[in-house]
C-alpha positions, 0 to 999 in steps of 0.5 A: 621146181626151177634150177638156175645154175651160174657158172664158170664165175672169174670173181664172185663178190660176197656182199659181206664186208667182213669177207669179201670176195668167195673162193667158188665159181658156180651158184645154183638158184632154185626157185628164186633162192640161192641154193648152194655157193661153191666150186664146179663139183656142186653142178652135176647135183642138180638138173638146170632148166637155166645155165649161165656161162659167166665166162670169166666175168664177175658176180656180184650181188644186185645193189641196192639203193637206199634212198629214192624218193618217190611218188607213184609208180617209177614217176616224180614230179620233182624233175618231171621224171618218169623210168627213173627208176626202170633206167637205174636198174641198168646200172645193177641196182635191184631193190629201191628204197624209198626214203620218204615221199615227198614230192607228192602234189598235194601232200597231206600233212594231217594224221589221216592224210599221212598214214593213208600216204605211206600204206598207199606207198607201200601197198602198191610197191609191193606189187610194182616192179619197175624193170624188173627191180624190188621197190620198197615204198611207203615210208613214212614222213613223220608229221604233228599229231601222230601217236603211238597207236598209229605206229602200230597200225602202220606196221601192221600194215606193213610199214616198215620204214621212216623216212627222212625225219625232218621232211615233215612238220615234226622238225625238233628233236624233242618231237621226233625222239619219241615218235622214233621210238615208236617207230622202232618198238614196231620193227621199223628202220629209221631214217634221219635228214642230216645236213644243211636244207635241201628243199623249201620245207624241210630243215637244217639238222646238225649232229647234235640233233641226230644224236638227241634223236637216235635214229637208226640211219644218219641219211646222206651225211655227205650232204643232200647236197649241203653237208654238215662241218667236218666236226660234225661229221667226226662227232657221228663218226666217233661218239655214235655207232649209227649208220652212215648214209652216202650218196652221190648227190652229195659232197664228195670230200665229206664222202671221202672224209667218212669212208677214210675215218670208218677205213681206219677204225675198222668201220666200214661196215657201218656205211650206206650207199644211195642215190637221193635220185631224183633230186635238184642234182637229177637222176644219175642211173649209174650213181651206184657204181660211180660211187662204188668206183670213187670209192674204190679209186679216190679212197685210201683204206676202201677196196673194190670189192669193199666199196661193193659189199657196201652197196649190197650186204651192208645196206640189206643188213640195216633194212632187213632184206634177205638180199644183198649177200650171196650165200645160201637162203638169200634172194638170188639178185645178182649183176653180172659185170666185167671191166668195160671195153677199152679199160686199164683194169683186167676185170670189173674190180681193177677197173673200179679201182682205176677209177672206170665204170665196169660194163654190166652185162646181166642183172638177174633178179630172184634168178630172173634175168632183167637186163641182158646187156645194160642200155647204159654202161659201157660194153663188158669186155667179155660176155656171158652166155645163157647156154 
């Protein structure tokens, strides 16, 4: 049995929206699994092979991104990229998900060529941790020609996401709604392209699109990059309960219009946060906490510690994973943060909400440290400890 045992925590973030920030200051970590959450008192239950000295600084659980687009491996052709992944998990993100893989060379688009694509995807995710990070590949591009029985083979086989509907040949709503249904019927999460075209194949989808196909994620309704007219936007926001995908390669006074409009109705549980990486925009390693920082500065109505639940428990919640919270049972991912050197903020969520990236100083994951001291942020103020 392994004993991790983080303590003297300043802020510990909750990853749950509806409760942001935990009055506790210790967690204990066994075999991978957060254990227990609460004050000094639960340390002398345990015997530790592991301790943590937090020092004052601030835990959060390990982000997650819900939208990567892949190849094989921590590798993309688009951009001729490699470690993208590897370089992100310095920016505090986890778990990747990918969101369709379709900057594959050569991409089958036939029945056959499109089931073998995503159980590849995903069989060879599941064994592949690029730093150290969880990696859901696989996901599945919708294409002519599937049927119902191959939705239940895919998920048999562990496919459990579709990616972007409208990156493949199935475009029209009227195809896709029933090859969603299956898909849904067979316990996967649906993703849905929204927005104006962001590579040569794929399509322009409006709202009304999304709505006659009722899938489970509205994907970068800011835009990837193009974003749909504010009406549009409203129209989600207003007539549907769907889930709202934001990314950083978006644009950004749509992104400010969601998080302002699901604020006021009390909605904030219903946005997603991802990259989109890598993309015409590139690969960003910190787009989440840049996201989480715009949010916490530039958006009336989004806390820091909001801002982070967003990136953590509502993203967990929508794929599925027992991650992304920190609370007894959930896989024990974490990102030890602090306010960056030099900052106006006095801790990692003041420095949020002033608009500046916090130093990541651990990244922990199933109570593994993968990361000590980021290679891309700017040094924590103050340093925990392995003691």
């Amino acid at each position: 049995m392994s004993v991790l045992i983080i303590k003297n925590i300043g802020t510990m973030v909750s990853g749950d929206i509806k409760n942001p920030i935990l009055d506790a200051n210790t967690v204990v970590v066994e075999n991978g699994v957060i254990k227990e959450v609460g004050g000094v008192e639960i340390e002398k239950k345990y015997t530790a092979e592991s301790v943590i000295d937090a020092n004052g600084t601030t835990l959060i659980p390990g982000i997650i991104d819900t939208h990567v687009h892949p190849v094989l491996g921590d590798f993309s052709p688009r951009q001729s990229i490699v470690g993208f992944m590897e370089s992100s998990v310095h920016g505090g993100i986890t778990t990747f998900i990918s969101a369709g893989e379709p900057h594959t060379p050569g991409r089958p688009k036939d029945r056959a060529g499109t089931k073998a694509l995503a159980v590849l995807g995903k069989k060879s995710s599941m064994n592949f941790k690029p730093g150290g990070a969880k990696f859901h590949g696989g996901s599945l591009i919708l294409e002519q020609g599937l049927i119902e029985e191959d939705f239940k083979e895919l998920a048999a086989e562990g496919v459990d996401v579709v990616g972007e509907v409208g990156l493949g040949t199935v475009k029209k709503p009227e195809d896709a709604a029933p090859m969603v249904k299956w898909a849904k019927e067979n316990g996967m999460t649906v993703m849905m392209h929204t927005g104006g075209t962001s590579i040569p194949g794929s399509s322009s989808i409006s709202a009304n699109d999304v709505i006659a196909t009722d899938p489970d994620v509205v994907s970068h309704i800011n835009g990837g990059p193009t974003s749909i007219p504010v009406e549009e936007v409203d129209k989600l926001i207003d007539e549907t309960e769907l889930s709202l995908e934001v990314i950083q390669c978006g644009n950004f006074r749509i992104l400010k219009h969601v998080a302002e409009r699901l604020a006021e109705k009390g909605q904030l549980n219903r946005i997603l946060m991802g990259t989109d990486a890598p993309s015409g925009t590139g690969v960003i390693p910190l787009s989440q906490i840049r996201t989480m920082s715009y949010l916490a500065s530039c958006c009336e109505g989004v806390s820091a510690a909001e801002a982070i639940c967003i990136g953590t428990g509502n993203n967990a919640d929508k794929f599925k994973l027992n991650r992304g919270k920190i609370e007894a049972g959930r896989e024990a991912d974490f990102v030890i943060m602090d306010a960056p050197m030099g900052s106006a903020g006095k801790d990692a969520l003041e420095a949020l909400e002033v608009g500046d990236l916090p130093g990541i100083a651990f990244v922990i994951v199933d109570g593994n440290v993968v990361v000590k001291k980021s290679k891309n942020t700017p040094p924590a103020t103050r340093q925990p400890s392995i003691v």
